[in-house]
C-alpha positions in Angstrom: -8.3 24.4 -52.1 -8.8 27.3 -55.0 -8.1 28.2 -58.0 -5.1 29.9 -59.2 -6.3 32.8 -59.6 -8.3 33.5 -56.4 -6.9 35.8 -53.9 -3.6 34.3 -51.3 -6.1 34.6 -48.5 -8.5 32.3 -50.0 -5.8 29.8 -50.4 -4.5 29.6 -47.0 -8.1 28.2 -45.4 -6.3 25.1 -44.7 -7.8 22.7 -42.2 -9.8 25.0 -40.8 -11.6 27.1 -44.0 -15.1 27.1 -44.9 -16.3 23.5 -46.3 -13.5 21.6 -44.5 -13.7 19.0 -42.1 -10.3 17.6 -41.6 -8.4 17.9 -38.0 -5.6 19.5 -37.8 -2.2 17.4 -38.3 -1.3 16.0 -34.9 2.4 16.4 -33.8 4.6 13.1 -34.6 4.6 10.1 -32.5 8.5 10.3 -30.3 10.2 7.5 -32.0 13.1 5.5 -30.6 11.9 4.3 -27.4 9.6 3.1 -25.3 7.4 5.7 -23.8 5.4 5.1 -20.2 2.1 5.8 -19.7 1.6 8.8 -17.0 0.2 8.2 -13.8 -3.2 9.4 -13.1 -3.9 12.8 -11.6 -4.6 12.5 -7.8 -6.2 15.7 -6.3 -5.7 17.2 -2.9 -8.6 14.5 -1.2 -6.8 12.0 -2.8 -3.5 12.5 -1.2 -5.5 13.6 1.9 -6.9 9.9 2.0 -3.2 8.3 1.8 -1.7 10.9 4.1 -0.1 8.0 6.8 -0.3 10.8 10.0 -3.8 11.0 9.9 -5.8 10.4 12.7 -8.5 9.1 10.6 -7.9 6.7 7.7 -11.1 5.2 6.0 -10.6 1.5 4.2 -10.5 -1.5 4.6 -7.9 -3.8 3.8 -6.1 -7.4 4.9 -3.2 -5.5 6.6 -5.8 -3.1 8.7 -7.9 -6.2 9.2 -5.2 -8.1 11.2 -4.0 -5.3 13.2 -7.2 -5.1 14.9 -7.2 -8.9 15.6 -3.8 -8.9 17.0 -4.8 -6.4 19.3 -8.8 -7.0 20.4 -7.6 -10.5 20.9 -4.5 -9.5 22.7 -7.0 -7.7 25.2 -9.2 -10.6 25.7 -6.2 -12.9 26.2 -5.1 -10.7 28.9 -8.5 -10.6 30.7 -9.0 -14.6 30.4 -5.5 -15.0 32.2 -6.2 -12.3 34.4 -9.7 -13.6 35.3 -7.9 -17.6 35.4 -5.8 -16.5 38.3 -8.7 -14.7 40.2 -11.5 -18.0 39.9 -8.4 -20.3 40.9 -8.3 -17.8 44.2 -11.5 -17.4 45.0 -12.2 -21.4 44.2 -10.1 -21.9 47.2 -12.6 -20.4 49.3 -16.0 -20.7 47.4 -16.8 -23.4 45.2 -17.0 -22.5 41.6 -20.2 -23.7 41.2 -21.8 -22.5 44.1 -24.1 -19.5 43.5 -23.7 -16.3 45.4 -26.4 -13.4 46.8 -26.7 -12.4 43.4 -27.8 -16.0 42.2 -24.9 -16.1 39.8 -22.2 -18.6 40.1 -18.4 -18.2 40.2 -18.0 -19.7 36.6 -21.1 -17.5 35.3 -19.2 -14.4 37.1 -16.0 -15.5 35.6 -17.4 -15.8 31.7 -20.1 -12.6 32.5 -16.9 -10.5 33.3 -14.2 -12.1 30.7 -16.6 -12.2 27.5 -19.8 -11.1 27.8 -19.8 -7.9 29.6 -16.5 -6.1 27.7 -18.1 -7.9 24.0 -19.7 -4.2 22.6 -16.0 -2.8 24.1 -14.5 -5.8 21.8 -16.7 -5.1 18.8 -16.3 -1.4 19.1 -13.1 -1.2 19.2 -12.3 -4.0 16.3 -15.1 -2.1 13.9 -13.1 1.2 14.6 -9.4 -0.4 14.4 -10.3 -1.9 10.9 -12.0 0.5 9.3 -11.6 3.6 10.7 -8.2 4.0 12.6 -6.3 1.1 11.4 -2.7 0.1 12.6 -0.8 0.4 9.7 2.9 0.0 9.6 3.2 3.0 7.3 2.2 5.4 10.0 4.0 6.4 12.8 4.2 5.3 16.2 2.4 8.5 17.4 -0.4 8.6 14.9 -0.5 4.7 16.0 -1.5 5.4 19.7 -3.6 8.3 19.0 -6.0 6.1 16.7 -5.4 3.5 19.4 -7.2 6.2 21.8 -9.3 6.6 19.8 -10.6 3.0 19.0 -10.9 2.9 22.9 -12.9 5.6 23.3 -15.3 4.0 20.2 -15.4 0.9 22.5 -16.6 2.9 25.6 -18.9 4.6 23.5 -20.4 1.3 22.3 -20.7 0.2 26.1 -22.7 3.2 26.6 -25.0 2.4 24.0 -25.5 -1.2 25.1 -25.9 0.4 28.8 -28.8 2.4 27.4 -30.6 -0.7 27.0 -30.0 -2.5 30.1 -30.5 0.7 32.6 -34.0 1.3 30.9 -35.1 -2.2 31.4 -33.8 -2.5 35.0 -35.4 1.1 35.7 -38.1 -0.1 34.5 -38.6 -3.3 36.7 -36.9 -1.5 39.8 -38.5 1.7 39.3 -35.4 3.5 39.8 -33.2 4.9 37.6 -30.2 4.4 39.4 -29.6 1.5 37.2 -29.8 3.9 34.0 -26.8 6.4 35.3 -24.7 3.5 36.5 -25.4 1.5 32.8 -24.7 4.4 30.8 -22.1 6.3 32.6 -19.8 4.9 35.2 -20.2 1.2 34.5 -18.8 2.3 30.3 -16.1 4.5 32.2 -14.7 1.8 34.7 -14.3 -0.6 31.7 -13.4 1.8 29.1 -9.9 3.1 30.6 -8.4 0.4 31.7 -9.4 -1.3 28.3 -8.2 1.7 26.2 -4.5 1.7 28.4 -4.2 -2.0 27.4 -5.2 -1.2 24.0 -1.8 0.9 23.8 0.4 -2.1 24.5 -1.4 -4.2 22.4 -1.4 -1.7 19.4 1.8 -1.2 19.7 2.7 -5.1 19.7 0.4 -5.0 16.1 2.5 -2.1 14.9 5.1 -4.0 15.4 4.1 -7.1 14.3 2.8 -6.1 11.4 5.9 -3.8 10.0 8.4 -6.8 11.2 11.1 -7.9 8.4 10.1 -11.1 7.5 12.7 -13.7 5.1 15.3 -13.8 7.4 18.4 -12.0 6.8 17.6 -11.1 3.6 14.5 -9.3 4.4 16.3 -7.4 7.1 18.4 -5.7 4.6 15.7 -4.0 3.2 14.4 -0.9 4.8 11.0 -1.4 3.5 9.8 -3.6 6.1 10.8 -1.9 9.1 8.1 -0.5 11.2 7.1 3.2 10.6 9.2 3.3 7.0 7.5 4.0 4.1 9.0 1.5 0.9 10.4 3.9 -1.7 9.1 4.1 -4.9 10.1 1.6 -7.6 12.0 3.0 -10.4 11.0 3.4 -14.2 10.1 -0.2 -15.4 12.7 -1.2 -18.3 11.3 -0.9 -22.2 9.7 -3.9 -22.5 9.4 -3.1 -26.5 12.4 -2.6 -28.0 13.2 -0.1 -30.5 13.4 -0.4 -33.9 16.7 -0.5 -35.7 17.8 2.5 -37.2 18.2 2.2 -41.2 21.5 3.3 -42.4 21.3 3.5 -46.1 24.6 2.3 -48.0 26.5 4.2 -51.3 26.3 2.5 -53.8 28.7 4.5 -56.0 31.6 2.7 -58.0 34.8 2.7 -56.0 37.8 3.5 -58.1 40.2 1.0 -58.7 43.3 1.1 -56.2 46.3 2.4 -57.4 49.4 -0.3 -57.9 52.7 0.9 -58.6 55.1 -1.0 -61.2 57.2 -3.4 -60.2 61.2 -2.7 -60.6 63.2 -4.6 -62.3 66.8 -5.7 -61.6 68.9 -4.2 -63.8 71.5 -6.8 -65.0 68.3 -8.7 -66.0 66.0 -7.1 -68.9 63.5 -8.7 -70.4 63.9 -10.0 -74.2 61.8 -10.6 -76.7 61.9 -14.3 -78.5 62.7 -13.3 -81.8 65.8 -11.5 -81.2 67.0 -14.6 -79.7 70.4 -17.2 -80.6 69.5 -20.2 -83.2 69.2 -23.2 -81.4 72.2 -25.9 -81.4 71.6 -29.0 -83.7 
């Protein structure tokens, strides 16, 4: 601040003049409520990562976790049944434990064919199901099977890679590398399709059991646990901090005394004074 009797623009420095180092007055706190704190920004990857018709879907969660269990294991519960009835059928014939050309037994067939052979399909397609295309009941039925596809054709992709392995070492023992192009190629494909159809059905049955209504009737009322439905959004949480009471200040001026009108008399009866009144009998 100046003097008096500097000029008006030298007065009206302010916060901001020469010498001064105080901020500028900040607008007043909103007063009578409480006020929410505002979501943070999310940018365009941001809602690209959440978007639930996405092929792809990075993360890893619980929910994207059992999705893949329910339906790697629903595969290999299918193949153990399916291989159960075939040993049962051919044990009629051979004995289970008798070894064939091959010098492989109809139990180490059975397990070779069930578990050990389709286990890089199994891991593939688990590794791509939880973390890559996950089954998550927020996502549509469509965008389901296509990531189920997918997941397939990781797990074929894995049995190639494992064939790459096995065909080099037989090639390199037989000399031929026969083994290789059968290892690597047709031996993935065989395996891989009919794998990646039953992967469909299963995914579907993880879909499904994952997005089921759960509580009873009570659960099936609401709409957020249906499969392929996204839950809305919750609404604006209550105050939780009540607002102050509003001061209401009070007059304290004199009030005026209230007006009473005088009472009227009867007129046969007047009202006498004692000294005008009749001496008392003796």
């Amino acid at each position: 601040m100046t003097g008096p009797g500097e000029p008006s623009g030298q007065q009206d420095r302010g916060y901001y003049g020469a010498g001064w180092q105080q901020p500028a007055p900040s607008a007043p706190a909103p007063q009578g409520g409480y006020v929410p704190p505002l979501p943070p920004a999310r940018g365009p990857r941001d809602r690209a990562e959440v978007d639930p018709r996405r092929a792809f879907a990075p993360g890893a969660s619980v929910a994207n976790t059992t999705g893949a269990l329910i339906a790697v294991v629903s595969i290999v519960v299918v193949e153990f049944v399916s291989g159960v009835f075939g040993l049962l059928g051919t044990s009629l014939v051979v004995h289970p434990f008798t070894t064939s050309g091959t010098g492989a037994s109809l139990i180490g067939s059975f397990v070779s064919g069930v578990f050990a052979s389709p286990f890089p399909f199994y891991a593939g397609t688990f590794l791509s199901l939880a973390f890559l295309t996950p089954i998550a009941r927020r996502s549509p039925l469509p965008t389901v099977l296509l990531r189920a596809v997918l997941a397939g054709a990781a797990g074929t992709v894995a049995l190639a890679l494992v064939g790459v392995f096995t065909g080099l070492y037989a090639a390199t023992r037989t000399g031929s590398g026969v083994r290789l192009v059968t290892d690597v190629l047709t031996g993935p494909l065989q395996n891989g399709v009919p794998f990646t159809l039953m992967l469909l059905g299963t995914a579907t049955v993880a879909w499904l059991w994952t997005g089921r209504p759960r509580g009873g009737r009570r659960a099936a009322s609401n709409s957020g646990g249906r499969p392929g439905t996204v839950r809305p959004a919750d609404a604006v949480p209550p105050a939780t901090v009540q607002p102050p009471p509003q001061y209401q200040p009070q007059s304290h001026r004199p009030q005026a005394p209230q007006y009473q009108p005088p009472v009227q008399q009867q007129p046969g009866a007047q009202a006498t004074d004692g000294r005008w009144a009749p001496p008392a009998p003796r």
